[in-house]
C-alpha positions as CSV (number, residue, x, y, z in Angstrom):
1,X,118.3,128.5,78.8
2,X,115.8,127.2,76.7
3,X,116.4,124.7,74.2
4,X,113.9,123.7,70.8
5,X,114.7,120.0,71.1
6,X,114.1,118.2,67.4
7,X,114.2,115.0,66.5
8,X,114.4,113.0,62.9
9,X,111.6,110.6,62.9
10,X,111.0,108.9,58.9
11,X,112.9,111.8,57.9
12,X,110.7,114.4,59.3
13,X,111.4,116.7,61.6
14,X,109.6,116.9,65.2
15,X,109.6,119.7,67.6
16,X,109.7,118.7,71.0
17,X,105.8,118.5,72.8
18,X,107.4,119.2,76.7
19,X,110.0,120.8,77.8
20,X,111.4,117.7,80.3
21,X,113.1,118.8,83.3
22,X,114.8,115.6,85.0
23,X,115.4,115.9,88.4
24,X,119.2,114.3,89.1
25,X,120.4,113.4,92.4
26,X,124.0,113.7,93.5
27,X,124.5,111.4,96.0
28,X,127.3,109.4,94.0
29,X,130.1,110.3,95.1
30,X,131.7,110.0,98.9
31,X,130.9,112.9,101.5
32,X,132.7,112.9,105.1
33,X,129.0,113.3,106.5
34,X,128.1,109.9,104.9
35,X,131.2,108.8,106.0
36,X,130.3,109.0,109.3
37,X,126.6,108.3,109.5
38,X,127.3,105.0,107.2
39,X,130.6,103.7,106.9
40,X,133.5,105.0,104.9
41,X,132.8,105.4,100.9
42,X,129.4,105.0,101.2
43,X,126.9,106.0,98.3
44,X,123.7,105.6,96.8
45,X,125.7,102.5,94.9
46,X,126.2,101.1,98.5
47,X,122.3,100.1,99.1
48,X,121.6,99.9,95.3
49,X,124.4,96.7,95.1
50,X,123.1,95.6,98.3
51,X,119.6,94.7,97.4
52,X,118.1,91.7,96.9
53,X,114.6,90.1,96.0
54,X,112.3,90.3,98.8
55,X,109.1,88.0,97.4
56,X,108.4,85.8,94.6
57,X,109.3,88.1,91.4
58,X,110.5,90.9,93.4
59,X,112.8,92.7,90.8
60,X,116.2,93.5,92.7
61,X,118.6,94.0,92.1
62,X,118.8,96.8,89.5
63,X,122.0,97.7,88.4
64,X,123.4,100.2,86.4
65,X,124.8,99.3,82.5
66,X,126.7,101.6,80.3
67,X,127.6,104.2,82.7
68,X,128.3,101.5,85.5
69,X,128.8,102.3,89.2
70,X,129.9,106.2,88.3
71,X,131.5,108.4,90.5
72,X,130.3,112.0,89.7
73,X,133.0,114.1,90.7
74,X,134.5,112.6,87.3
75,X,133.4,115.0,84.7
76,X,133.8,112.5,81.9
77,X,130.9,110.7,83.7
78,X,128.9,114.1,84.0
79,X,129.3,114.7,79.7
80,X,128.0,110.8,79.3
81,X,125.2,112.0,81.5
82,X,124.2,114.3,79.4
83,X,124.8,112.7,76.1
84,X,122.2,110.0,77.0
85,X,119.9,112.9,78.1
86,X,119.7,114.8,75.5
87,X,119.9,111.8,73.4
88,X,116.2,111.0,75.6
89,X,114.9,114.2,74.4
90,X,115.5,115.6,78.3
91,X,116.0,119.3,78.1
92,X,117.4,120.0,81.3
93,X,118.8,118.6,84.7
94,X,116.9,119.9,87.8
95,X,119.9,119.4,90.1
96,X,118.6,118.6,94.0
97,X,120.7,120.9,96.2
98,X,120.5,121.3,100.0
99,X,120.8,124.8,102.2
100,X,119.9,123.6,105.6
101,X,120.2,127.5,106.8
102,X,123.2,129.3,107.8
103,X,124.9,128.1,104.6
104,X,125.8,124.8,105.3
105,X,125.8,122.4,102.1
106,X,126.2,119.0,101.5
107,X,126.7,116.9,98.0
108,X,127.5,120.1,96.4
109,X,130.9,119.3,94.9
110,X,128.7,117.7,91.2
111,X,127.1,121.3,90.6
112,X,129.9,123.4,91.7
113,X,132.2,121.7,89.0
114,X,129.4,121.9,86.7
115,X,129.2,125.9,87.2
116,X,132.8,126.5,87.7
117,X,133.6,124.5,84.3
118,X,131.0,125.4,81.9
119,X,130.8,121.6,81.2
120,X,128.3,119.8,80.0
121,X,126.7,122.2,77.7
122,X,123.7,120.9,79.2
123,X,120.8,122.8,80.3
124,X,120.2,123.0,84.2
125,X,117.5,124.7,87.4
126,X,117.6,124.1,90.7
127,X,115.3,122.0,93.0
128,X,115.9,123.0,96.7
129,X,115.1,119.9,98.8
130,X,113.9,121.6,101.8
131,X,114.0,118.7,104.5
132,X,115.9,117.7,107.6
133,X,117.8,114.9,106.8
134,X,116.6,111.3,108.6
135,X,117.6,108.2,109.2
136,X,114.5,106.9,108.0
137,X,114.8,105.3,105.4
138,X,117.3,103.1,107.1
139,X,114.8,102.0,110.1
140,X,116.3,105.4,112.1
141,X,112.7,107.6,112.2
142,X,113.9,109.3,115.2
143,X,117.7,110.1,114.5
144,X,118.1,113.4,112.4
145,X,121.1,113.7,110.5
146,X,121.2,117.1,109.5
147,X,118.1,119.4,110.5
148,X,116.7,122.2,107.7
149,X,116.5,125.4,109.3
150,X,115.6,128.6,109.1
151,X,117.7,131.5,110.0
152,X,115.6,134.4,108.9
153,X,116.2,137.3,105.9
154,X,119.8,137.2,106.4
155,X,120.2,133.4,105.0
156,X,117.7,133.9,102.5
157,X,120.1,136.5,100.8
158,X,122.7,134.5,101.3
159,X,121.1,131.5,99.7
160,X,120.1,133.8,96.9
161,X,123.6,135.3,96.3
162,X,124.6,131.7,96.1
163,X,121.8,130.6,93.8
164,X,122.6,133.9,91.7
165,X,125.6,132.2,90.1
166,X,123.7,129.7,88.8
167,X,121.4,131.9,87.3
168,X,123.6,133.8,85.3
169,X,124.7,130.7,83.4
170,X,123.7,131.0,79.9
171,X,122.5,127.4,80.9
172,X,120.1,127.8,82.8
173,X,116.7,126.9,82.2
174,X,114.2,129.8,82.5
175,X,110.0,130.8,81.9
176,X,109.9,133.9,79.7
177,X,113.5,135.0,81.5
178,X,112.6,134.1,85.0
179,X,115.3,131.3,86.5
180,X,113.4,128.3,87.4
181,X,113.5,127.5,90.8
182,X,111.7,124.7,92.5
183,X,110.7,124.2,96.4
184,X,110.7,120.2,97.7
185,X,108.5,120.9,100.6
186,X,106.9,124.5,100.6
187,X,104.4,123.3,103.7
188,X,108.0,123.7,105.7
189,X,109.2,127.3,105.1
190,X,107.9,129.3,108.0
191,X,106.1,131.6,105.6
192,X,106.3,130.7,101.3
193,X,105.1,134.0,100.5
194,X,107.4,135.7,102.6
195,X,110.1,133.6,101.3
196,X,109.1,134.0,97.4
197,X,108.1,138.2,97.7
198,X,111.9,138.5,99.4
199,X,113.9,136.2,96.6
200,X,111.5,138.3,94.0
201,X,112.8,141.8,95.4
202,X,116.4,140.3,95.3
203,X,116.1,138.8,91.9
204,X,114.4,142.6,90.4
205,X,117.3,144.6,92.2
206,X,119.7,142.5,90.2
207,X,118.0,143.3,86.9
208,X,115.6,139.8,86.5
209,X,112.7,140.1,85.2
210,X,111.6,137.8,88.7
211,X,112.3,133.7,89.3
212,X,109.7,131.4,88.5
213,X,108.7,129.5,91.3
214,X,107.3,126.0,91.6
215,X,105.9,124.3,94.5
216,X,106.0,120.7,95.1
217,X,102.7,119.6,97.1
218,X,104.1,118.0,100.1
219,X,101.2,117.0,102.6
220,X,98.1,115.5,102.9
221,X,95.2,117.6,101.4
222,X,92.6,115.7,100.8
223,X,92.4,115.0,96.5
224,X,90.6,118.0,95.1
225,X,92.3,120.4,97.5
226,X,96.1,119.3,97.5
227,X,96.6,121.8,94.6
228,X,94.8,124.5,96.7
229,X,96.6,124.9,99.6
230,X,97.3,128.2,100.7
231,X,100.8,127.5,100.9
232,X,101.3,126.9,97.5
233,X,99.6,130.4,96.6
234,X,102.5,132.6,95.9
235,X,104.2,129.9,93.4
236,X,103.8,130.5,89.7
237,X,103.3,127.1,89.1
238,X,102.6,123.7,91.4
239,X,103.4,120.0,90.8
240,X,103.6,117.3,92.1
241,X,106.2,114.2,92.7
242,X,105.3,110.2,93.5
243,X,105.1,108.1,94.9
244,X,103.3,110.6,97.9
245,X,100.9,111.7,95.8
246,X,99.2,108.7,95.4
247,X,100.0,106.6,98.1
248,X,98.3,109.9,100.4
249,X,95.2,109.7,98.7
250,X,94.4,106.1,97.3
251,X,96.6,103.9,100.3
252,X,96.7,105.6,103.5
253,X,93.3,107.0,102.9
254,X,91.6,103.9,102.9
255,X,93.9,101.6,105.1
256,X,94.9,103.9,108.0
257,X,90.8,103.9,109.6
258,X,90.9,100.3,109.0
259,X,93.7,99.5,111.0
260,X,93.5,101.6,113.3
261,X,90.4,100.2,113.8
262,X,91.5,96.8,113.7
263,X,94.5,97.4,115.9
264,X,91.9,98.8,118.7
265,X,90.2,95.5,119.0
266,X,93.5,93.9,120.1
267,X,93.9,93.6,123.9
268,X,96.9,95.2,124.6
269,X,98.4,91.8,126.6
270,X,98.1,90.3,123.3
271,X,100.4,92.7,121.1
272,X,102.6,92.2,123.8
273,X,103.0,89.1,122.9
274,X,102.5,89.2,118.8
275,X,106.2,88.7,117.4
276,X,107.5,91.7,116.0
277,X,107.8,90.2,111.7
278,X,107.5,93.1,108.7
279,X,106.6,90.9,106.0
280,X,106.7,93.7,103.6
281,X,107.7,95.4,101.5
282,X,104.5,97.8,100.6
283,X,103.4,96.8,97.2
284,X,101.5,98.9,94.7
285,X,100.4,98.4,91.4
286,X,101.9,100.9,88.6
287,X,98.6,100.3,86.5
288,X,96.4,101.3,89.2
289,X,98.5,104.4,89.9
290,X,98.4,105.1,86.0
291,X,94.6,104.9,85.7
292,X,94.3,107.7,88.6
293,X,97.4,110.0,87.2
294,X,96.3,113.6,87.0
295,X,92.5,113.2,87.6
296,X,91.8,116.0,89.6
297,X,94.6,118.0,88.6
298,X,92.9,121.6,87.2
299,X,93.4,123.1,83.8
300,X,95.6,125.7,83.6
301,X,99.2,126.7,82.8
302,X,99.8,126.7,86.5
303,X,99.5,123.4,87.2
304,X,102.6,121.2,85.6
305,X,102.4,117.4,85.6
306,X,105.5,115.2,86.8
307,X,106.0,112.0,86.0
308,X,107.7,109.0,88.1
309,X,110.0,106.7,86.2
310,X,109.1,103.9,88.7
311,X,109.7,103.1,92.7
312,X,111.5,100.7,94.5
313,X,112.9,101.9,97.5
314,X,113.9,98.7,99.0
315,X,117.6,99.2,98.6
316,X,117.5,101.7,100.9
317,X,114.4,101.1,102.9
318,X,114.6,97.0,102.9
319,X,110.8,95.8,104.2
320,X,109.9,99.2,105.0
321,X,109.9,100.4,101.4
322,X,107.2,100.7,98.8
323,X,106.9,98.7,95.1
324,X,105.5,99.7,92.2
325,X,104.5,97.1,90.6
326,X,104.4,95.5,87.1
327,X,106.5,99.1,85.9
328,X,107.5,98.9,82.5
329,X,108.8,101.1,80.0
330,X,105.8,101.0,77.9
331,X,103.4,102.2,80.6
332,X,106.2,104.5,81.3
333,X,105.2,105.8,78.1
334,X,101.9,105.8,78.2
335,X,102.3,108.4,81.5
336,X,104.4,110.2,79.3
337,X,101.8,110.5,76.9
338,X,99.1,111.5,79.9
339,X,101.1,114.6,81.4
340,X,102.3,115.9,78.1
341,X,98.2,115.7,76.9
342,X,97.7,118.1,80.3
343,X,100.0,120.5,78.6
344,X,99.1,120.7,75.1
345,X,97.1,124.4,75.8
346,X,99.9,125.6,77.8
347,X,101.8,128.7,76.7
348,X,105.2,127.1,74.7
349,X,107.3,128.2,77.3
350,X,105.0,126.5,80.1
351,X,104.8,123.7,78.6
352,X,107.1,122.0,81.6
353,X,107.1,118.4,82.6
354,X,109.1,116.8,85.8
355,X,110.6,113.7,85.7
356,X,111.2,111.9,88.7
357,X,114.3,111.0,87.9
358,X,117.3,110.8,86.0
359,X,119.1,109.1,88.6
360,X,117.6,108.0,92.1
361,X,118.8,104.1,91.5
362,X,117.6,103.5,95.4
363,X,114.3,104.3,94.8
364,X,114.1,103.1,91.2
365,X,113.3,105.7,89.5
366,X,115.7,105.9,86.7
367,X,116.0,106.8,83.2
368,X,119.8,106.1,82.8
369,X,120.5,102.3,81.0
370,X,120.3,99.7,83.4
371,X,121.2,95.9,83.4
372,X,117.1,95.1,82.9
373,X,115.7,97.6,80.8
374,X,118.5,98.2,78.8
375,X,117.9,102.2,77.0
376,X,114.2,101.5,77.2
377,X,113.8,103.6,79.4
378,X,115.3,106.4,77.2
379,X,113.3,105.2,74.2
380,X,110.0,105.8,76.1
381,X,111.3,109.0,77.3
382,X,111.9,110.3,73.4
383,X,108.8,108.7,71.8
384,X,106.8,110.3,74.1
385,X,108.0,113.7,73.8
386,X,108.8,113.9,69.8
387,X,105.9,111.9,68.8
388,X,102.4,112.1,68.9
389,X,100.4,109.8,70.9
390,X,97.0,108.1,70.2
391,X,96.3,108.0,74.0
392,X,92.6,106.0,73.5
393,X,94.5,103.3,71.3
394,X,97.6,103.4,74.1
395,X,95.8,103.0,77.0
């Protein structure tokens, strides 16, 4: 489903310049998995209440407003949801869903309801977050949760049968009648065009006109190549998502041969002794990952910017995490404004945006109203896309 988003603006009327596809996390509500890795009733709301300021103007914590600390197996809480989205000039959810192989599932209860119900009459696609879950996050880098697998043909039809549900809702968002359907981490299938040529055979024998694909770069190419990995070949179209994207080539590029350099020089009878203090967390600033957003993405309908609504993953990640900096929902805008210019020769249809996210409060990237910016947020996230942009006075 496609929708023309308008908007009234000094009683004109303004067609939408993106087609915004939020990605939405449903994490919020309790699993027995979580249960029993974390403590009964654990959620994302358990880390994001949790946090605290870890330096001198640290922002934490940042706490949810209108929609409060929601549960979203409520479906009142699901039609808010979407109220304030499309409200933002969002067109549709990208719902994260999880198929470790062999059909096991986890946080699926949100979507299910939302299929089953036919409620919100709300666009939707799916993202498929293709990773092993990890206890890394939470200072567990070896423990692994729940491992991705895969099975072989025989799960890959399964997973499409599933998935073929979906798309047959008059719902769902599609690219000239192809589902959408986006990869988290193509560099882990055992083969992507395998995977894409077999889901493509599936989706023609029941009657699509094919499912178009998008890859998320997911390793460490170095910046001119990362959109040129053979992997990412068979996808119809290739994005990417923060904060990886620039921390890989502007951080770790430059600090890892120092260190390691540095770290070489130091007698090992000395780091013996050297007390074991993180003084972190990682801090970054948002400006300086705004001035390098998109420059050596290629032209091209392909290619199909996303956009990060800020990071903090210190409720989850504590001293280990990683700051941006100085965020604010004016330079939120002003990103906006920068991936919706990389799509103003796109086909209509291709004109697609990703917005990292709607709702991942424990990394703090949110568009939903919180207790600091208010609907801000929101405001940015409709100005941008119903109104044009003088980009050389913005920036």
């Amino acid at each position: 489903m496609q929708i023309d988003l308008t908007a009234a603006s000094s009683g004109a009327t303004n067609v939408a310049r993106a087609r915004v596809l939020a990605f939405y996390l449903p994490q919020f509500h309790p699993i027995p998995e979580n249960d029993e890795w974390w403590g009964a009733g654990f959620t994302e709301w358990t880390n994001v209440a949790k946090a605290k300021p870890l330096y001198a103007g640290h922002v934490q914590p940042r706490l949810p407003a209108d929609l409060g600390f929601y549960d979203l197996r409520v479906p009142e809480v699901r039609e808010l949801q979407a109220g304030l989205a499309r409200k933002a000039g969002i067109e549709s959810f990208c719902y994260w869903h999880y198929w470790f192989g062999n059909g096991r599932r986890i946080l699926e209860r949100p979507f299910e309801e939302v299929l089953a119900s036919g409620k919100p009459d709300f666009p939707f696609c799916l993202a498929w977050a293709n990773v092993s879950w990890t206890g890394v996050w939470h200072g567990l880098s070896g423990k692994t949760l729940v491992e991705q697998t895969y099975p072989g043909k025989a799960d890959e039809e399964a997973h499409f049968r599933w998935a073929q549900r979906a798309f047959e809702d008059p719902r769902y968002s599609k690219v000239y009648g192809k589902p959408v359907f986006v990869v988290l981490s193509p560099s882990n299938l055992p083969s992507t065009r395998n995977f894409i040529e077999h889901w493509r055979e599936l989706a023609h024998r029941a009657g699509y006109p094919g499912i178009y694909f998008v890859g998320i770069w997911d390793s460490f190419e170095p910046p001119g190549e990362r959109y040129h990995a053979p992997y990412l070949d068979p996808f119809d179209a290739v994005t990417l998502l923060g904060p990886h994207d620039y921390l890989a080539r502007h951080h770790r590029a430059v600090t890892r041969p120092l260190v390691t350099k540095i770290k070489g020089l130091i007698p090992q009878r000395i780091k013996a002794l050297r007390p074991k203090i993180r003084t972190g967390p990682n801090r970054v600033s948002y400006s300086d990952v705004l001035a390098q957003a998109y420059d050596d993405m290629p032209q091209g309908a392909r290619y199909l910017p996303s956009v990060l609504s800020g990071w903090d993953n210190t409720p989850r990640s504590s001293r280990r995490g990683w700051v941006y900096e100085g965020f604010t929902p004016e330079l939120f805008k002003i990103h906006m404004d920068l991936a919706i210019s990389r799509l103003r020769d796109h086909p209509k249809e291709e004109r697609i945006l990703f917005l990292k996210a709607w709702n991942e409060w424990a990394e703090g990237n949110i568009i939903e109203p919180d207790a600091i910016f208010g609907r801000r947020m929101m405001d940015a996230t409709r100005n941008a896309v119903f109104q044009p942009a003088d980009l050389k006075t913005a920036i």
